[in-house]
C-alpha positions as a printed Julia matrix, in Angstrom:
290×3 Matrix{Float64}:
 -19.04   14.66  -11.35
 -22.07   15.41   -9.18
 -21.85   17.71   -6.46
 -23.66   17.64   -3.09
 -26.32   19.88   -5.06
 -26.92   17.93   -7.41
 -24.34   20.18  -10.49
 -23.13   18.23  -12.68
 -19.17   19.5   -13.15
 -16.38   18.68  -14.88
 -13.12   18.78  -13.75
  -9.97   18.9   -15.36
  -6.93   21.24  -15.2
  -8.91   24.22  -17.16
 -12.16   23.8   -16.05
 -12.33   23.72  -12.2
  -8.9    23.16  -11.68
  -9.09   23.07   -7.65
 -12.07   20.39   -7.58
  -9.46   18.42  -10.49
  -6.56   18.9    -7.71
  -8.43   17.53   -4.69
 -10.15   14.53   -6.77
  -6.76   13.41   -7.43
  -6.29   12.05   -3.74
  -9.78   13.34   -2.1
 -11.67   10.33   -2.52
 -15.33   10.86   -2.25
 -15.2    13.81   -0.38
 -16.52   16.19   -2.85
 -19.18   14.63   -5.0
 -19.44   11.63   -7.28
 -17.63   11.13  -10.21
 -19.79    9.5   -13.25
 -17.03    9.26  -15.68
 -13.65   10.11  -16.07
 -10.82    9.68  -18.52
  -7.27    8.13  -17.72
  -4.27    8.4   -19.96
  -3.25    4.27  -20.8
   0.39    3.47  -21.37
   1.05   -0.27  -23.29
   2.37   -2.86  -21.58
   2.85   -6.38  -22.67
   4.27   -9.39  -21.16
   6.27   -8.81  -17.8
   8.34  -10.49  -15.6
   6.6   -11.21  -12.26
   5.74  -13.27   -9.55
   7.05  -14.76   -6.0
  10.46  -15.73   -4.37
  10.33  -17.32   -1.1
  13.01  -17.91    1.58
  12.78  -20.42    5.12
  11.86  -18.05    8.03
  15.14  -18.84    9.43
  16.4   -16.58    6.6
  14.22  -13.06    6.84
  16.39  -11.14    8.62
  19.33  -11.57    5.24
  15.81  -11.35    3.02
  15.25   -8.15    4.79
  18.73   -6.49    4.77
  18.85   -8.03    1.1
  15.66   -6.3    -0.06
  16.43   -2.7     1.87
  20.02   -2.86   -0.48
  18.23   -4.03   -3.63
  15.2    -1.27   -3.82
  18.12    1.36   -3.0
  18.44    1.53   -6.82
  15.48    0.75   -9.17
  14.56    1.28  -12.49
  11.03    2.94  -12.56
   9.8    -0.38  -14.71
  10.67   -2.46  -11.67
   8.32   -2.49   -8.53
   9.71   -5.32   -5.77
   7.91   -5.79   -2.54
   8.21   -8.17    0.14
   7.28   -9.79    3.25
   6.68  -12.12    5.96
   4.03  -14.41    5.15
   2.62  -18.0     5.53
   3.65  -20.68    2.91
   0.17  -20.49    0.77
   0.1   -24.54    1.13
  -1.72  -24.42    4.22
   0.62  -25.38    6.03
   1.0   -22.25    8.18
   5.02  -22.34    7.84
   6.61  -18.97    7.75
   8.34  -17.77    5.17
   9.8   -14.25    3.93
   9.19  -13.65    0.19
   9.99  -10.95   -2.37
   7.19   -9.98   -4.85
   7.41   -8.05   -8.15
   7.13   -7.18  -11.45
   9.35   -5.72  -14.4
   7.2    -4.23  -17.56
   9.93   -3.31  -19.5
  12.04   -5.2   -22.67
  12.63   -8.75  -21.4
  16.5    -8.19  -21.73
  15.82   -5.53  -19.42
  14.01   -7.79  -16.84
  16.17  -10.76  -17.04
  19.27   -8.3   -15.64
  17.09   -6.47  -13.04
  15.66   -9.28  -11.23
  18.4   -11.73  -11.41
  20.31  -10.71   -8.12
  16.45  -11.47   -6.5
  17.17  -15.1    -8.33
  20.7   -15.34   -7.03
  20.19  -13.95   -3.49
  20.29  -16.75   -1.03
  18.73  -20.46   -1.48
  15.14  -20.08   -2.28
  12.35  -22.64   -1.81
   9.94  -21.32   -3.88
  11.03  -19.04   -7.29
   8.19  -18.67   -9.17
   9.31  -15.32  -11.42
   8.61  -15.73  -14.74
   7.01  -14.04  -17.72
   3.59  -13.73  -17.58
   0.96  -11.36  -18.45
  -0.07   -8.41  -16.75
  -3.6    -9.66  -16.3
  -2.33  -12.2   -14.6
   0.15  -11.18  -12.35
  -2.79   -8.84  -10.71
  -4.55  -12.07   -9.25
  -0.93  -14.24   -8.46
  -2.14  -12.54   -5.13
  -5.66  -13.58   -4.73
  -5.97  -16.73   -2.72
  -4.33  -15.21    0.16
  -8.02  -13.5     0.27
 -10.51  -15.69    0.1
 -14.1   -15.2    -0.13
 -15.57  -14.55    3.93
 -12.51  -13.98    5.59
 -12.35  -11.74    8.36
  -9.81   -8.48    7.84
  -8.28   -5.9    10.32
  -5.4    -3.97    8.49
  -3.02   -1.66   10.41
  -0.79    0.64    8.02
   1.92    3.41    7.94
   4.91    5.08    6.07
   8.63    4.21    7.25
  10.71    6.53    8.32
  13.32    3.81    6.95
  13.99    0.36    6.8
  16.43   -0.29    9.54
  17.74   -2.71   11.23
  15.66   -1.87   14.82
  12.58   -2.19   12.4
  13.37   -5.71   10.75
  14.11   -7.12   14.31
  10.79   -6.23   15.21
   8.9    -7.01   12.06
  10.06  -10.37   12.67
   9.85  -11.07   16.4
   5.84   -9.97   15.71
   5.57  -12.03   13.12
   6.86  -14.71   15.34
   3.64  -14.16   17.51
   1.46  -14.08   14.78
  -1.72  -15.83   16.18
  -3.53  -17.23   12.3
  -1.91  -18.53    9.51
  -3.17  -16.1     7.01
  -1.58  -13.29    8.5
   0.95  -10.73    6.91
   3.65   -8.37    7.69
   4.32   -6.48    3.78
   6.51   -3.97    2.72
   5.05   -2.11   -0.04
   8.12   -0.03   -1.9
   7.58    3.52   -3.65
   9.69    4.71   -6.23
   9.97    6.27   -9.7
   7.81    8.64  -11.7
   5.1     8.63   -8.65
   7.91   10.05   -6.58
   8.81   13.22   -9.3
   5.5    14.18   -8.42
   5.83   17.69   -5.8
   4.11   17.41   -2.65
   1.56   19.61   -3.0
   0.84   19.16   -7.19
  -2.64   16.68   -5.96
  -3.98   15.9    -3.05
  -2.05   12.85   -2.54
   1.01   13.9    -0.94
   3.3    10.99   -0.52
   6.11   11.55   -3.21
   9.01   10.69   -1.16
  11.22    7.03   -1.99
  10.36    4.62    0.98
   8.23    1.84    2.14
   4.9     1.41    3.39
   4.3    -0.84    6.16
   0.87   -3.35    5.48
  -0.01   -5.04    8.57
  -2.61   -7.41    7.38
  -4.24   -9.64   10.17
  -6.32  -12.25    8.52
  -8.46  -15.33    9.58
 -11.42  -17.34    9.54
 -13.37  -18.17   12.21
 -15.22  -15.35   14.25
 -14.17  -16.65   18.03
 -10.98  -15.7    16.8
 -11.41  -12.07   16.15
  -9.9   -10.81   19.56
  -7.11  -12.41   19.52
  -6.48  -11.66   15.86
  -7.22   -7.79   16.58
  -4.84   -7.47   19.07
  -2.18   -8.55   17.23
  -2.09   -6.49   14.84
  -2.7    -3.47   16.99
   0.48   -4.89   19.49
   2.66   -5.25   16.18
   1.41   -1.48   14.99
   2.66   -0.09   18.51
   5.6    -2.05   18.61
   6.53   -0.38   15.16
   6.15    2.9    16.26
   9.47    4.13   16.69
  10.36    3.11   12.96
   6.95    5.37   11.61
   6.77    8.03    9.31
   4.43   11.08    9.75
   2.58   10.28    6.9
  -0.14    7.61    6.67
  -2.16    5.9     3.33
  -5.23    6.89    3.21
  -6.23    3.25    1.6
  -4.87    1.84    4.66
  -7.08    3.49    7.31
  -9.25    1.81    9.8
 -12.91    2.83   10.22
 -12.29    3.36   13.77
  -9.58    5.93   13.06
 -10.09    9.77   13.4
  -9.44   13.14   12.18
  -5.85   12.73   13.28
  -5.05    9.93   11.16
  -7.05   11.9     7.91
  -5.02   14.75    8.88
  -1.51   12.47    8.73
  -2.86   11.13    4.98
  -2.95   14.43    3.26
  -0.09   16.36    5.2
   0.29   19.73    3.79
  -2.64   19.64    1.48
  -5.02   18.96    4.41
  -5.96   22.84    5.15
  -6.52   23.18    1.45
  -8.74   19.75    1.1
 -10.91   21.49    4.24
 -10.82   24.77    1.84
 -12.43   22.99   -0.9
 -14.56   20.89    0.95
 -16.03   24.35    1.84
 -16.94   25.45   -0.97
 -18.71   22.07   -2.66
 -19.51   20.65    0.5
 -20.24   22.66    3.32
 -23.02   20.61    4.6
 -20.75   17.43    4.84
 -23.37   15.51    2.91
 -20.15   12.77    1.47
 -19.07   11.98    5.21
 -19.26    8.23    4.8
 -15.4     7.95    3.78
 -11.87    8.82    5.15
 -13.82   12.22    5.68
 -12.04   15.27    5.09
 -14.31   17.41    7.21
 -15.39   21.16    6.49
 -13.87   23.86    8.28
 -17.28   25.22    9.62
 -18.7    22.07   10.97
């Protein structure tokens, strides 16, 4: 990587081992990296895709997908949410998302209580290929749409929080709108706390409050929901915050809540490659001498 004066460094856990620690979760906040290599594991074929109930049903959908991701295998990664049917219809629905990379034997028995559960309208989970299960998602973001994302770790899902999720969603002012729960588990979890930068090891769920339209009049109203739902939540939030997730209008607080313990020793290093706070267009991690 390059460094703020202009060294070219490379980082890695025996050559400067603290720069390799705060890359893994830093961002851009210490130079630019030109290359890098990434251990690959194989995957073939998986079991993926979406399960969709009637509105009427989210609360069960919800209660349902707090019990199933209690117990996961690490090959299975299940999300879900309350969304609009992708028809263009605008109806609401509550849907389950996910995707199984291990043996198909092993798949077919891990998703089939998400088959069984209730009387879905839509079940499209099926084998497919990786490759393709990474865009199953994309036409929910079309080309020129207008974005304003709200995010934050759960302390838990309960009850008070699914009652909420759902009388927001029930004011949800465009049809392209989102409430998702995003659920963490497995070998990213066996991680410690303080091993990278990152510092979110611990099972849960992310909240994704994505607020989502077209036309530019609309942009108040659209803003304001999604603010209104991220108060109304709360009571339900973690400490901890994604640092993916944040808003460009969101301060050193909010940096501070992404990196937790490790945000003293981010400012540390920032320090010593970056004094002059020359990489400041990001989540900035700021140095301590500003």
């Amino acid at each position: 990587m390059v460094t703020a004066t202009g060294e070219v460094l490379t980082a890695s856990e025996r050559e400067h081992a603290d720069l390799f620690w705060g890359l893994r979760g830093g961002g851009g906040n210490f130079g630019i990296a030109t290359s890098f290599e990434f251990q690959l594991h194989p995957v073939g074929e998986v079991v993926s895709g979406i399960i969709a109930h009637p509105f009427d049903s989210a609360r069960d959908v919800l209660r349902f997908y707090r019990e199933f991701t209690a117990s996961l295998p690490d090959e299975l990664t299940v999300f879900c949410g309350l969304l609009h049917a992708p028809d263009g219809s605008g109806t609401p629905i509550a849907a389950i998302t996910l995707c199984h990379c291990g043996s198909p034997a092993d798949a077919e028995a891990a998703v089939r209580p998400v088959k069984e559960f209730g009387s879905p309208i839509v079940d499209e989970i099926a084998p497919r290929s990786y490759e393709v299960t990474n865009t199953l998602l994309d036409d929910g973001f079309p080309k020129g749409a207008l974005n304003y994302w709200k995010s934050s770790f759960l302390n838990e899902l309960s009850d008070e929080a699914i009652d909420t999720l759902i009388a927001r969603f029930s004011t949800c002012p465009s049809p392209m709108s989102a409430l998702l729960l995003e659920h963490f588990h497995g070998s990213a979890t066996r991680v410690g706390q303080t091993d990278t930068a990152f510092p979110h090891r611990q099972i849960g769920y992310n909240l994704l409050i994505v607020s989502e339209w077209q036309d530019a009049a609309d942009s108040d109203a659209n803003i304001t929901w999604a603010r209104e739902t991220y108060d109304a939540m709360r009571p339900q939030m973690a400490g901890g915050r994604y640092v993916n997730y944040l808003g460009e209008e969101e301060g050193e607080d909010s940096v501070a809540a992404a990196y937790g313990p490790n945000y003293q020793r981010l400012r540390a290093l920032k320090d010593t490659y970056d004094p002059q706070n020359l990489f400041h267009m990001n989540q900035n991690i700021p140095p301590s001498a500003r």
